[in-house]
N, C-alpha and C positions, 0 to 999 in steps of 0.2 A: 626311703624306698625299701622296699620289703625285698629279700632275694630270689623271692618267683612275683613277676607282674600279669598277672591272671589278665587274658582277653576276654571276654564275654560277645554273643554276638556277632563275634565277625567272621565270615565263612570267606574259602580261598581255594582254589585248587591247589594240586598237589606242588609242592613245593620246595621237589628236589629234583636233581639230576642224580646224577653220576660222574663220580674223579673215572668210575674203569665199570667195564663188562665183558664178560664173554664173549671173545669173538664169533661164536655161531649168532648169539641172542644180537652181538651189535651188528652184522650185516642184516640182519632184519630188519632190524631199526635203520639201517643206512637205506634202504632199498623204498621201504615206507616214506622217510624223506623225500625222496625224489620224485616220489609218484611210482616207485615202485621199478622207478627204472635202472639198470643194471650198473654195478658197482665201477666198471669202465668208462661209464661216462660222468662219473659224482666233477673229477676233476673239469670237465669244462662247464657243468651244471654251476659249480661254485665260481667260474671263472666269466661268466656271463648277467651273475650280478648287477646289476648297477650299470647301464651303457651309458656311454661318454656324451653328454649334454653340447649345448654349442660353445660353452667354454670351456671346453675338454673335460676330464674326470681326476677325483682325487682318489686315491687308492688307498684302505685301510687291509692289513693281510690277516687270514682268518687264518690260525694255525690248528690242524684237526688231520686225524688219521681216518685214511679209505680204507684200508687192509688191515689186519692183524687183531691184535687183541683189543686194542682201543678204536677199532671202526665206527664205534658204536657213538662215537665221540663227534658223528656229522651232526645226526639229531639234536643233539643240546646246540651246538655251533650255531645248525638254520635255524633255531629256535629263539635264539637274541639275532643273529644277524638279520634276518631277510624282516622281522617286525623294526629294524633299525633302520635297515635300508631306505624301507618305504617311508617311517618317519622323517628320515632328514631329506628326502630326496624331494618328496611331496612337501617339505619347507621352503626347498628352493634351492637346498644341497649347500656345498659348504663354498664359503664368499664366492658364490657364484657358480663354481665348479658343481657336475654332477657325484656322487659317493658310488664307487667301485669299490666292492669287500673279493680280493683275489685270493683264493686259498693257498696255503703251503700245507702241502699232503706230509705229515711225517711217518706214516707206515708202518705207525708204533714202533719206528727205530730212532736213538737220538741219530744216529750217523744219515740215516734217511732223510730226516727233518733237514739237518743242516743242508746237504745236498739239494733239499727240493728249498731252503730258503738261500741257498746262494743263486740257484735257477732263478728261482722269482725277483729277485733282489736286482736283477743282473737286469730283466728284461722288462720292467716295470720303473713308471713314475711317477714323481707328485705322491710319495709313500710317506704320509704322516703319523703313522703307528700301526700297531697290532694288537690284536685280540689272541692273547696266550704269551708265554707258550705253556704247554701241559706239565706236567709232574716228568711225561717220558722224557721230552724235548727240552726240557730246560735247563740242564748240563752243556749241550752245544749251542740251543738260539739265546740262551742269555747271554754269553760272554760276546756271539757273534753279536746283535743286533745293539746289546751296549757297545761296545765298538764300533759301530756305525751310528753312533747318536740317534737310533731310532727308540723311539718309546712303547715298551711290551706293560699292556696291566694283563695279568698272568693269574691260571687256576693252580698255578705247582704249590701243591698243600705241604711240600715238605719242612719241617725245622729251620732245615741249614738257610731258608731264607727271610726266618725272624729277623735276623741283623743283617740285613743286605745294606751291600754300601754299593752297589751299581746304581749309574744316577739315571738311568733311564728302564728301572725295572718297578712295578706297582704292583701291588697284590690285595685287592675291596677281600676276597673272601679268607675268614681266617684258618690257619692251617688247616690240615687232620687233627693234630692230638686235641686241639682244641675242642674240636664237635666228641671225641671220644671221652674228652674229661664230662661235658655235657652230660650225657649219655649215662655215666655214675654218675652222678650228681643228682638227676632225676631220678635213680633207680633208688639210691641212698636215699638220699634227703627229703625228696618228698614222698616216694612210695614203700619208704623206711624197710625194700626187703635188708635183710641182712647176709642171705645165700646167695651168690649167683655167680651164674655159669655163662664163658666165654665162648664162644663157638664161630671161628673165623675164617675162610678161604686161605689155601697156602700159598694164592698166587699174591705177587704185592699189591695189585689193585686193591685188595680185599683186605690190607693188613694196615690202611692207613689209620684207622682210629684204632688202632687197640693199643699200641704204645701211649696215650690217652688214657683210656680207658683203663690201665695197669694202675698208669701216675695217680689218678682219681679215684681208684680206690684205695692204693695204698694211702691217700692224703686224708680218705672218709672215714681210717680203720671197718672197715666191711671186708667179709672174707670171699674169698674167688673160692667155689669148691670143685670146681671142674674147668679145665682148660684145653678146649680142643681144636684139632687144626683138620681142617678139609681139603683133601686134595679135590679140584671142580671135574664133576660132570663125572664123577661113577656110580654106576646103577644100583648102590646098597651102599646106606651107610650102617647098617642096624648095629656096628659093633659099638662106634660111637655114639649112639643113640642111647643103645642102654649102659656107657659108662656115665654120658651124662645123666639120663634118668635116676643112675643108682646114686649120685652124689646130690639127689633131692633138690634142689635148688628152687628158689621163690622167683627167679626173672632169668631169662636169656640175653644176654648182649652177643649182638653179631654182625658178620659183613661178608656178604657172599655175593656170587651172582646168582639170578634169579633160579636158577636150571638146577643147581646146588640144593640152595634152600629148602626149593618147592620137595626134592627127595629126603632131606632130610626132615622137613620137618612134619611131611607125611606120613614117616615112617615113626615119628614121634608121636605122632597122635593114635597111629595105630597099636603102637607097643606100650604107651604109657597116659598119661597127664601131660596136655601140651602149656607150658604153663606162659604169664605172659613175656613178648618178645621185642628189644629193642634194638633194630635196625641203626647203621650207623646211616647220615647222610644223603650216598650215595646210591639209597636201595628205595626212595620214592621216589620210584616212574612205574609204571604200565609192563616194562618189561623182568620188574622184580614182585611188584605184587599178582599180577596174573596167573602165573605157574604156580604159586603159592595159597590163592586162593579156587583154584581147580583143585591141587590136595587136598586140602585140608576142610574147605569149603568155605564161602565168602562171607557168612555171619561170625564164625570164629574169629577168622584175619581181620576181619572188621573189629572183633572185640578183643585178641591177645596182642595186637602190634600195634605198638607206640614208636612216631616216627621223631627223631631229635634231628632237626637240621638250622644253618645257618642261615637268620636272618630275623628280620622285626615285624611288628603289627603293621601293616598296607600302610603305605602313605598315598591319602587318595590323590593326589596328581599326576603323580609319577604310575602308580600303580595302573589307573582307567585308562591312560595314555597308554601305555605295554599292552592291556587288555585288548585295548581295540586295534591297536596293530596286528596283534595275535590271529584277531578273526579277521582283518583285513587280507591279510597273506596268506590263510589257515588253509590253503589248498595245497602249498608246498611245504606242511608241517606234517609230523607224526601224530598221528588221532589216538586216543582224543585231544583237544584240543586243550583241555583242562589241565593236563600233567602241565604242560608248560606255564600256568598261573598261578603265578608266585611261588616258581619255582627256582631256587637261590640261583643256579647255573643259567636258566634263561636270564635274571633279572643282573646279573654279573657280565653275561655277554653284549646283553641290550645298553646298559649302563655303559658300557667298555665304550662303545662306538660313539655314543652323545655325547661321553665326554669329552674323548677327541675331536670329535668334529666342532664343539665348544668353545675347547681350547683353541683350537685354529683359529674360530672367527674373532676369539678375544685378542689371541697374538697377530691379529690382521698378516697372517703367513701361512706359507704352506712348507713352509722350513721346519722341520720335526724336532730338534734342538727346541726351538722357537717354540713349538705345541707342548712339548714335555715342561719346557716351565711352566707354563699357566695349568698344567693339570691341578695343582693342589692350588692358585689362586682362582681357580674356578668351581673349587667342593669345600674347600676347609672353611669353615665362619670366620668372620672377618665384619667388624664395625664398617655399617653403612654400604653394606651387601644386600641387594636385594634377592628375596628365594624364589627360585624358577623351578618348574616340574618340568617342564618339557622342553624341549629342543627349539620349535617353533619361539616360545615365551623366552626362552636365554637370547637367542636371535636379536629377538626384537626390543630384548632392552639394553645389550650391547649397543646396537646400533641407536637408542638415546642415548648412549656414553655414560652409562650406568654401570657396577661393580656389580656381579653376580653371585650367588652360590647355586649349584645345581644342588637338588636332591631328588637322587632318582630311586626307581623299583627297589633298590638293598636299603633305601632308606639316606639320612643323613651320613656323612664319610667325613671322617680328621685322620688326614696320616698322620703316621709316626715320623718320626725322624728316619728309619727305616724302608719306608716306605709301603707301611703294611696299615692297613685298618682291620681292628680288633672287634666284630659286631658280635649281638647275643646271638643266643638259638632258641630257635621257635620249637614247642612241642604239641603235636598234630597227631588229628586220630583222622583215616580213612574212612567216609561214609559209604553207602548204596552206591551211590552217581559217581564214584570216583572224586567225588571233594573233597578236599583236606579244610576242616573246622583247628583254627589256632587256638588250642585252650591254653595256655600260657607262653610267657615268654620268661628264657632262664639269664640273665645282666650279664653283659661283657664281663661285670667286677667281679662277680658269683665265680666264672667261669677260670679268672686270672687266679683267684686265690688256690687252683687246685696242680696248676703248672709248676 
């Protein structure tokens, strides 16, 4: 195997979300969700979900912030859940039960979260897992919801949970630093710059891939000639513009919100050579390239921004399945309706609830203990497994008394003994129509040798 496996041919929507955004840029985004309706009623919009069938409803809890800085955090949420919803629901729901996904608001506060998931926790049943908790909330819902043998598969990108020994915590997407080693790796190795310049938000949304991004160059010997920090959302950056400019640099690595960027990197093109720029992860969606491409203008953003995020070439079962749920439900999603196609964050939340709900029908329980085991004897390969794309197809061959492996929208999954799976990343360039074309893909191995 060669350490870049070049895609050819295959086109995708865009194919990231976002770990964090601006809270102005994410109540827009929350509002858009809804249909536009007001940020007061997100909490019983997410809590009407899924109504209770004739043999009552099983309850998976979607962890996401309505307020603050991570509001922005509903969008990716209804973007796996409600094409999930209608997946297992429209199967026949789980052994019988209809699928209720109840939200726990955490407020962009851990202290919130917990609050609003001891509320939830309190007043709800039949709760066979969650979806999250985030990078904010996972200091308090981890320790909580391990302690209640509930099962979280979780977006918290942070290190301290490479060696998680909590037995009811999962994690499909791999850290931050990891997509930030990526990030050099392709800058380095195969577009052989040798200058480049860091340019990152100072809020922590923004700072997940650049401890990353340090580790991977320091491990490439490539030189950083400029390292800059942004405080989000003031009306001039010109002074760091031209320190970066004066320090020449052949690529930009960066992570910002969109509101950020779009001013700085305007004021770049206007004062200098905008040279090309690679985004961490969390900055392909609609509401990072849009302001960005009104700057600077949308043939440019189209040809200087190189998108590095987490995940593999489509696996068409899993993948047409998400697809068409997408557009089954695309009336309570953020338009366009493409960001969300094969997009890691959608295909991680989507995956999150099939699996669960999976697990349940194979552990014939709705005892959560019970679902958390058969998570990895329902994903990891295993002699005399048959492979299922979809939710409907794992169903029905449980039910011949069959051994399954699911492999969904992120592709095939082997946990670690940690409970973490290590996948590649995709590198993707933004067309006219907003689709992301995958022109190669960078090996988990590629990526481990620079940590």
């Amino acid at each position: 195997m060669t350490d870049i496996d070049h895609v050819r041919g295959r086109s995708e929507a865009a194919r990231k979300g976002a770990r964090r955004r601006a809270a102005a840029a994410g109540l827009a985004v929350l509002a858009a969700t809804l249909g536009g309706g007001a940020v007061a009623g997100a909490a019983s919009a997410h809590a009407r979900r899924g109504k209770s069938g004739s043999g009552g409803s099983v309850t998976i809890f979607s962890v996401t912030a309505l307020t603050g800085a991570d509001s922005f955090e509903a969008a990716y949420a209804a973007s796996g859940e409600d094409p999930a919803l209608y997946t297992i629901n429209k199967a026949g729901g789980i052994l019988g039960h209809q699928l209720a996904i109840k939200l726990i608001d955490t407020k962009s506060d851990p202290a919130d979260a917990l609050t609003s998931a001891q509320e939830a926790l309190g007043t709800t049943s039949n709760v066979i897992g969650m979806q999250g908790p985030d990078s904010v909330a996972a200091p308090t819902l981890v320790p909580y919801f391990n302690g209640r043998r509930i099962p979280m598969i979780a977006t918290a990108g942070e290190s301290v949970y490479d060696h998680n020994k909590d037995a009811y915590f999962w994690r499909m997407l791999p850290p931050d630093p990891s997509n930030g080693e990526a990030m050099a790796y392709w800058a380095v190795k195969h577009d052989h710059y040798k200058r480049v310049a860091l340019v990152f938000g100072s809020d922590p949304d923004s700072q997940g891939a650049k401890p990353g991004v340090v580790t991977g160059m320091k491990h490439l010997h490539a030189k950083i000639v400029s390292n800059i920090t942004l405080t989000p959302d003031q009306p001039s950056y010109r002074t760091q513009v031209a320190s970066v400019l004066a320090s020449h640099p052949q690529v930009i690595l960066t992570g910002s919100d969109g509101a950020t960027a779009a001013t700085f990197f305007g004021e770049m093109q206007q004062l200098g050579k905008l040279p090309p720029v690679i985004p961490d992860e969390s900055r392909e969606n609609s509401n990072y390239w849009s302001p960005i491409s009104k700057a600077i203008g949308s043939g440019t953003f189209d040809k200087q921004f190189t998108f590095i995020a987490a995940g593999n070439p489509p696996v068409n079962g899993a993948t047409h399945a998400l697809y068409r749920a997408i557009h089954a439900v695309g009336s309570k999603l953020q338009k366009p309706l493409t960001q969300w196609e094969g997009n890691p964050f959608t295909d991680n939340n989507y995956d999150t609830y099939i699996i669960l709900a999976l697990a349940a029908s194979a552990a014939h329980s709705l005892n959560p203990a019970k679902v958390n085991a058969w998570i990895p004897r329902i994903t990891n390969p295993g002699k005399g497994k048959v492979t299922v794309y979809t939710y409907a197809a794992g169903v029905k061959a449980l039910k011949a008394g069959k051994h399954i492996r699911y492999v969904g929208a992120l592709g095939p999954l082997t946990w670690d003994k940690y409970h973490n799976f290590y996948g590649s990343e995709a590198v993707q360039k933004l067309n006219k129509k907003q689709l992301v074309k995958t022109v190669a893909v960078i090996p988990a191995s590629v990526i481990e040798k620079l940590g």
